[in-house]
Residue frames relative to the residue before (quaternion, step in Angstrom):
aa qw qx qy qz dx dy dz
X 1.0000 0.0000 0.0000 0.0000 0.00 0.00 0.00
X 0.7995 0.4239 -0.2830 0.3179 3.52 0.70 -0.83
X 0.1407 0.8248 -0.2681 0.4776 3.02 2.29 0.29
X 0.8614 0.1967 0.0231 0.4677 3.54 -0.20 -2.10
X 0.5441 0.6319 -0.4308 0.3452 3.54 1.62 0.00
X 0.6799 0.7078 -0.0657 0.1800 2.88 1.35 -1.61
X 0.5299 0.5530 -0.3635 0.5303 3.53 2.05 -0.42
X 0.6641 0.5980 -0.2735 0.3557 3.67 1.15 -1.57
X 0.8625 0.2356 -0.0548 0.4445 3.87 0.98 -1.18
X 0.6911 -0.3118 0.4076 0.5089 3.66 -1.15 0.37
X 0.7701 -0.4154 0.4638 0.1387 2.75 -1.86 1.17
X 0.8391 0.1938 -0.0482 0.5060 3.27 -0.02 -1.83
X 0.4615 0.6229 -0.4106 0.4800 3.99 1.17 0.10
X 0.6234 0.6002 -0.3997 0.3022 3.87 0.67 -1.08
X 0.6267 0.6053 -0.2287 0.4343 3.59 0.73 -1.01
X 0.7640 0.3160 -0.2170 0.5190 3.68 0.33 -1.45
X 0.7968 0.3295 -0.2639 0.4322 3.81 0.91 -0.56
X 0.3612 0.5102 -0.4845 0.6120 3.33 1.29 0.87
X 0.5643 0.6528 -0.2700 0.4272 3.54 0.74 -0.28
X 0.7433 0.3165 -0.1249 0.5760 3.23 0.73 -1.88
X 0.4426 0.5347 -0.5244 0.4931 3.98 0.76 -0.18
X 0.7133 0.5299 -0.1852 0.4196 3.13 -0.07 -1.50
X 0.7349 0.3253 -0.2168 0.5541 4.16 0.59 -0.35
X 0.5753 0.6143 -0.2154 0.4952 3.34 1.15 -0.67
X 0.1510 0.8157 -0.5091 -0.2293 3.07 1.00 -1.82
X 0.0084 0.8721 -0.4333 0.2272 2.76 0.10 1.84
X 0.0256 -0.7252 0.6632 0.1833 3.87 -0.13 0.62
X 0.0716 -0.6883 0.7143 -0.1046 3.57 -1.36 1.55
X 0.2418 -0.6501 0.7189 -0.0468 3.14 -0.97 2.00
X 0.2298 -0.5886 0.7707 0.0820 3.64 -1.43 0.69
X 0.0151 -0.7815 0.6200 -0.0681 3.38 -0.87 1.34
X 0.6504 -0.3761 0.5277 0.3964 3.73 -1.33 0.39
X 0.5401 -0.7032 0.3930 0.2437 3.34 -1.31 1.45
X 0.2916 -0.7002 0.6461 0.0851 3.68 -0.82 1.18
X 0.2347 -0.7491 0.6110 0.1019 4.37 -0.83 0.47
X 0.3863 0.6658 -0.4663 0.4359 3.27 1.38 0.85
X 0.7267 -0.1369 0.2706 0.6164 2.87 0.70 -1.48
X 0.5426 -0.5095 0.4748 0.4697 4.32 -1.46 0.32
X 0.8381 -0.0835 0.2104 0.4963 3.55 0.07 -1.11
X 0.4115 -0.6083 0.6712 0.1004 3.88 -1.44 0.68
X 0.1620 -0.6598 0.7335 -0.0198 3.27 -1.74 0.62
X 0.1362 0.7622 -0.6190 0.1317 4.18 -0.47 0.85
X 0.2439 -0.6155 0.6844 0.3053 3.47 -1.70 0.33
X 0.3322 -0.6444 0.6083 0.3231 3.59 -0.95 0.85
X 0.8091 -0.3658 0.3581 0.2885 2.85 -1.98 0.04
X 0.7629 0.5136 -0.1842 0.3467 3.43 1.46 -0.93
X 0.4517 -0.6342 0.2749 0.5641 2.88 2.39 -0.08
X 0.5569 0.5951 -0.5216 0.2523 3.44 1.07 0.23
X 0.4180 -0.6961 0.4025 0.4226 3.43 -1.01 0.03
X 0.2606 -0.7524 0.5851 0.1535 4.15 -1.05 0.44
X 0.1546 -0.6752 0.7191 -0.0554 3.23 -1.20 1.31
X 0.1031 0.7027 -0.7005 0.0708 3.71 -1.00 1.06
X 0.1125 -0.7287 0.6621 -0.1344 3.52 -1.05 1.32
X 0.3428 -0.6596 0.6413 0.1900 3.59 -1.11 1.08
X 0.3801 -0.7242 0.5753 0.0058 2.99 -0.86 1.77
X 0.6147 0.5462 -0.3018 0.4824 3.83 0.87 1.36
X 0.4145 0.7433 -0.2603 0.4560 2.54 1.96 0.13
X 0.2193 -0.7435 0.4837 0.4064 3.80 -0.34 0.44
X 0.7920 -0.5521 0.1929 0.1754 2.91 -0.86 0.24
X 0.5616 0.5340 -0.2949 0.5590 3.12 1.76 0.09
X 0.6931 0.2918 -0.3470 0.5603 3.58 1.32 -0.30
X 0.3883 0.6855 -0.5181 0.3330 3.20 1.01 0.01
X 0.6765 0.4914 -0.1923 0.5137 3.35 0.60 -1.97
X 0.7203 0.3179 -0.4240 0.4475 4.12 0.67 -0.35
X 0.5701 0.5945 -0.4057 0.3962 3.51 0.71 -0.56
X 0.6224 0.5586 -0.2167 0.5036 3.74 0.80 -1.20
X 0.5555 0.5463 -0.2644 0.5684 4.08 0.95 -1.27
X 0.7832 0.4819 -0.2188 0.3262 3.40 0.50 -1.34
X 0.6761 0.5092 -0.2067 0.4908 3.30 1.26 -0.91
X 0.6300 0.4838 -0.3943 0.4622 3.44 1.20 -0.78
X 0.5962 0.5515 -0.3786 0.4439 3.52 1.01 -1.05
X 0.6667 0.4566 -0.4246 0.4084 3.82 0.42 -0.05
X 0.3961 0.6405 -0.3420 0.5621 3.45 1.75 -1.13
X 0.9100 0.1105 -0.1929 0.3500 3.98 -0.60 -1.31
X 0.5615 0.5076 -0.4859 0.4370 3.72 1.33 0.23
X 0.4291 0.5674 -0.4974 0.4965 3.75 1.14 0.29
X 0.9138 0.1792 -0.2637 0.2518 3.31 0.09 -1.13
X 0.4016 0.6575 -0.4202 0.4794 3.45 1.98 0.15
X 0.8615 0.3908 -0.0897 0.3116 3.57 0.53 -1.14
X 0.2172 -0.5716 0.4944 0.6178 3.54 1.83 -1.55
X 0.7662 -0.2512 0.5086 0.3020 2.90 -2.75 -0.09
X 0.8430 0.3075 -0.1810 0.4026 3.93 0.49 -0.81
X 0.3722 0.6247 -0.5696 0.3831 2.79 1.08 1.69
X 0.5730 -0.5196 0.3257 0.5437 3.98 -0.83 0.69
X 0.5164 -0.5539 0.5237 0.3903 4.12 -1.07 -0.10
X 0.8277 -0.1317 -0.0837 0.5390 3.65 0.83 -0.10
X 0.0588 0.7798 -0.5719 0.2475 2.99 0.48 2.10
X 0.8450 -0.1927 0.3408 0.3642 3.28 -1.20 -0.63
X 0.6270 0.4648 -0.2015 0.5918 3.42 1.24 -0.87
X 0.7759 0.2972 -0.2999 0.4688 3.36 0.30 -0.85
X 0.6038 0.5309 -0.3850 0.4530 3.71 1.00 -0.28
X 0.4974 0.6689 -0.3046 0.4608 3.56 1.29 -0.23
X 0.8032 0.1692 -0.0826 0.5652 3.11 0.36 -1.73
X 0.3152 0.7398 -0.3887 0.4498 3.62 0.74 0.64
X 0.6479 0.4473 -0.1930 0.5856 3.34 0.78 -2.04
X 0.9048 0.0405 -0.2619 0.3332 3.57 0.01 -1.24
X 0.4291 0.4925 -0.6839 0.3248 3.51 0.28 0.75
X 0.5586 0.5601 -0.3045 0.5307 4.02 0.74 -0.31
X 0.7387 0.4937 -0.3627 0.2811 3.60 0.37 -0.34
X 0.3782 0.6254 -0.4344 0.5264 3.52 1.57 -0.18
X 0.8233 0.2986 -0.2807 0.3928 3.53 -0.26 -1.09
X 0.6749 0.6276 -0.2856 0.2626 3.57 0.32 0.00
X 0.2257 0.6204 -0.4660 0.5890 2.92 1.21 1.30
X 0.7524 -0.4372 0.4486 0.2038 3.08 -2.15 0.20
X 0.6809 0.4641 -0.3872 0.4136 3.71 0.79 -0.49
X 0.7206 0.4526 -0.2538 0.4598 3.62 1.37 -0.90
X 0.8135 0.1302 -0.1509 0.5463 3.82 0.85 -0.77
X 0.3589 -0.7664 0.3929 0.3598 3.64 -0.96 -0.32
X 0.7937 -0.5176 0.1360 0.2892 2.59 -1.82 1.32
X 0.5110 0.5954 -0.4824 0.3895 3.97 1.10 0.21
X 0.7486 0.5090 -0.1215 0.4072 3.07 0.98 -1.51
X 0.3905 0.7542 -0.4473 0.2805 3.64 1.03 -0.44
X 0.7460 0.5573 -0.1621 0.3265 3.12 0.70 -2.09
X 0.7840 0.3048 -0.2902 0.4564 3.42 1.12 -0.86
X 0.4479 0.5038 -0.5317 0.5127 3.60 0.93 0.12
X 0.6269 0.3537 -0.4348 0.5412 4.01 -0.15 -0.43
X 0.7141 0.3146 -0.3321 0.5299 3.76 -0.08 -0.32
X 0.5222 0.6103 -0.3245 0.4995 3.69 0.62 -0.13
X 0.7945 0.2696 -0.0371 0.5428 3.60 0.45 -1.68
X 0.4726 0.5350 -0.5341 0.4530 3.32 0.76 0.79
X 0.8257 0.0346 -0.1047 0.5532 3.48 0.52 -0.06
X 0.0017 -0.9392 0.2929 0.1789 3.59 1.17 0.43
X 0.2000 -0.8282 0.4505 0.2667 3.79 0.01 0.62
X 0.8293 -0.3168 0.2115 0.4087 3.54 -1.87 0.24
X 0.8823 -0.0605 0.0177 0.4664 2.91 0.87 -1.16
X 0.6544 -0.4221 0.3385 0.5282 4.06 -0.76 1.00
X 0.4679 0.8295 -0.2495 0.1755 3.33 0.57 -1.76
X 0.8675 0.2258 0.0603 0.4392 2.63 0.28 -1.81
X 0.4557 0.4061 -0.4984 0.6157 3.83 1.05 0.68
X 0.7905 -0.5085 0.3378 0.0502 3.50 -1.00 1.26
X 0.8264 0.0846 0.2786 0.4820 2.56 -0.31 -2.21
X 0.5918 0.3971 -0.4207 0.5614 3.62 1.18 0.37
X 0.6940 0.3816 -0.3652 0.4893 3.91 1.22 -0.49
X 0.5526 0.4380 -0.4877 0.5147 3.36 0.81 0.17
X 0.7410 0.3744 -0.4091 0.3788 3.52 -0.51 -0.79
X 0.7108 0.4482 -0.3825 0.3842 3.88 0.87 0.14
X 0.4178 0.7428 -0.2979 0.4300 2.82 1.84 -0.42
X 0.7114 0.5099 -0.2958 0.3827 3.73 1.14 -0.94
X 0.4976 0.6185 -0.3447 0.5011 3.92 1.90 0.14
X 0.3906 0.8527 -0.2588 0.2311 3.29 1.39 -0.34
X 0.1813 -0.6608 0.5116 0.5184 3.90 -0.03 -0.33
X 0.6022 -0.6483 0.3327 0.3263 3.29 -1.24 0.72
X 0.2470 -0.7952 0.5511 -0.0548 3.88 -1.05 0.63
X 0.1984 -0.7923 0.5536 0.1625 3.31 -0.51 0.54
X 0.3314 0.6334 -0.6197 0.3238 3.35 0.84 1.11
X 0.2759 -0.7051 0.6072 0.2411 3.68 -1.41 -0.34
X 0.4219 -0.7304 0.4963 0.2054 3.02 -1.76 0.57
X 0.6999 -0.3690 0.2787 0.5444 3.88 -0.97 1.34
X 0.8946 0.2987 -0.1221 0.3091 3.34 -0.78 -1.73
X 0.5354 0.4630 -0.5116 0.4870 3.70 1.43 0.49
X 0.8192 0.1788 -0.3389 0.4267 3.78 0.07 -0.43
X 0.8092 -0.5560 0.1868 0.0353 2.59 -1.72 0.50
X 0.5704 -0.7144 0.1581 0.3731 3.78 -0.12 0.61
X 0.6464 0.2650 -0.3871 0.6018 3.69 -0.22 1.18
X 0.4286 0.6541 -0.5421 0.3075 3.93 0.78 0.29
X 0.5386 -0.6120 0.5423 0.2031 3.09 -1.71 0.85
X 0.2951 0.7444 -0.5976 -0.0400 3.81 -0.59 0.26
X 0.2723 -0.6846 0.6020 0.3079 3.33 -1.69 0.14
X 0.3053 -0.7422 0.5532 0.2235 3.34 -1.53 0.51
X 0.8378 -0.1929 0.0259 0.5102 3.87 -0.97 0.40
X 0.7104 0.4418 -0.2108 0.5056 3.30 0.67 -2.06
X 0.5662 -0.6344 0.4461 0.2791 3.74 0.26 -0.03
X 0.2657 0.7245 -0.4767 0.4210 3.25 1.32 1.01
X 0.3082 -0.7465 0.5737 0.1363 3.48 -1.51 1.20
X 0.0341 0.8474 -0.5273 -0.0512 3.56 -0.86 0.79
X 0.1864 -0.6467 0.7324 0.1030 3.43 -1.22 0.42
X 0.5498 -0.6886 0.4707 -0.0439 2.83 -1.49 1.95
X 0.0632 -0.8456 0.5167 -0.1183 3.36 -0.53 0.77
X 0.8323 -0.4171 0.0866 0.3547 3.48 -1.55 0.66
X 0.5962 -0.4818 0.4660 0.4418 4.29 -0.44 0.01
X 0.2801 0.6425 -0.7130 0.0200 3.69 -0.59 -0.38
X 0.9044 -0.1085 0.0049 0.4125 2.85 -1.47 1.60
X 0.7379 -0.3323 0.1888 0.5563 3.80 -0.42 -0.65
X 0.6282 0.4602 -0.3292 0.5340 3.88 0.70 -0.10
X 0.3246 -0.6662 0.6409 0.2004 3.31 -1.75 0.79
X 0.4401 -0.6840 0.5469 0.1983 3.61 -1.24 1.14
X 0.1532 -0.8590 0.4701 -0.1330 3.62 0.03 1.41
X 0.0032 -0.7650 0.6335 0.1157 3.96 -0.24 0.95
X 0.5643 -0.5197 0.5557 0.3205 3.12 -1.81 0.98
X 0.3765 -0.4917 0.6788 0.3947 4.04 -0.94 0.02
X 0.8746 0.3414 -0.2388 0.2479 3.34 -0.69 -1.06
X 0.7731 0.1729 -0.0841 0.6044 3.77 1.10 -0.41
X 0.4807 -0.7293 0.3706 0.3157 3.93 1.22 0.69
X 0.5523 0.6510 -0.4097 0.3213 3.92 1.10 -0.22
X 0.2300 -0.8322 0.4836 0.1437 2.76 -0.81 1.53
X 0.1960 -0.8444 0.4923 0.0786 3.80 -1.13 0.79
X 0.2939 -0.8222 0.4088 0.2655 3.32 -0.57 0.43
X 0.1117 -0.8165 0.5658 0.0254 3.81 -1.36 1.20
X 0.5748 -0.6179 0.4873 0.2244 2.97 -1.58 0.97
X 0.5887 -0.6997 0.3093 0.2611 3.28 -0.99 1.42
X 0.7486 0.3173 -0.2371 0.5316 3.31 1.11 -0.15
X 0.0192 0.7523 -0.5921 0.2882 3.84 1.65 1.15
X 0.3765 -0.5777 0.7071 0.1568 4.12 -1.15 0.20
X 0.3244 0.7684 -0.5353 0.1332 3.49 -0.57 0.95
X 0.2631 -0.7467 0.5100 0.3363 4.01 -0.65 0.62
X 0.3343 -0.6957 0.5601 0.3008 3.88 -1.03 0.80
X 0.1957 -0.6865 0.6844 0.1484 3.00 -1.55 0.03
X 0.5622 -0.6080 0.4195 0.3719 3.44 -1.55 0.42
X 0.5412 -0.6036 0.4121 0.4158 3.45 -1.09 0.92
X 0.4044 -0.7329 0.5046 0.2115 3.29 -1.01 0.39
């Protein structure tokens, strides 16, 4: 295992989280990237526990995505099942399974700051803090998609599923966004991946 971990996570991260698998007894499948979500946490049927991680991840959200799931794994069995899925408990045991790696040997020294400001209140999803999902975003392999808040307002774009949008006004942190084909309007995160197209 500590083999097939070792391309996906930090250097100095591979050890200690070969570790927590291994206490946890975790069985972690690396799966082809899914745009639902990075990665999934389940109890099987046999009581074991499942870890599934999108194996496209670079490797710094990799290593948070993975943290995250386990932290749902040991706030189950610290806390029970009929805690919330990202309550208080799981933001707890989140923070300190995550605090080991946050240092200089495992991320860089840009990124540090916003993970500590991040894991002070940690939300559901990386994602959805800005300026901590951008600045990992820049380890990425490159893409000739764009992000929402780079093009411009009334642009056409499509998004994975082959859906057409048309950009629309800011509200608050999210961009009002109209479907073309059925006029509903949805809201995206300024830093959403999307490919433009030419207005038509």
């Amino acid at each position: 295992m500590i083999d097939i971990l070792a391309p996906y996570i930090p250097e100095h991260a591979v050890a200690p989280v070969f570790e927590l698998i291994k206490i946890h007894q975790v069985r972690l499948k690396i799966v082809n990237e899914r745009t639902t979500r990075h990665g999934d946490y389940r109890r099987n049927a046999d009581g074991s526990h499942g870890i599934t991680v999108n194996g496209s991840l670079n490797k710094y959200k990799f290593l948070i995505t993975l943290i995250h799931e386990i932290a749902h794994l040991a706030a189950y069995k610290k806390f029970g099942h009929s805690i919330k899925p990202h309550g208080d408990e799981w933001k707890l045991t989140f923070q300190q399974l995550m605090l080991p790696y946050i240092r200089p040997e495992v991320f860089p020294m840009q990124i540090l700051p916003l993970l500590a400001r991040h894991f002070k209140n940690p939300s559901a999803s990386s994602d959805t803090d800005t300026t901590l999902s951008l600045a990992l975003k820049q380890f990425d392999k490159p893409t000739d998609n764009n992000f929402i808040f780079e093009i411009p307002y009334g642009a056409l774009f499509r998004i994975s599923n082959g859906r057409i949008f048309q950009k629309g006004a800011q509200r608050v942190k999210r961009f009002e966004c109209t479907e073309v084909a059925t006029k509903k309007v949805y809201l995206f995160n300024p830093n959403a991946e999307v490919e433009l197209l030419p207005n038509r």
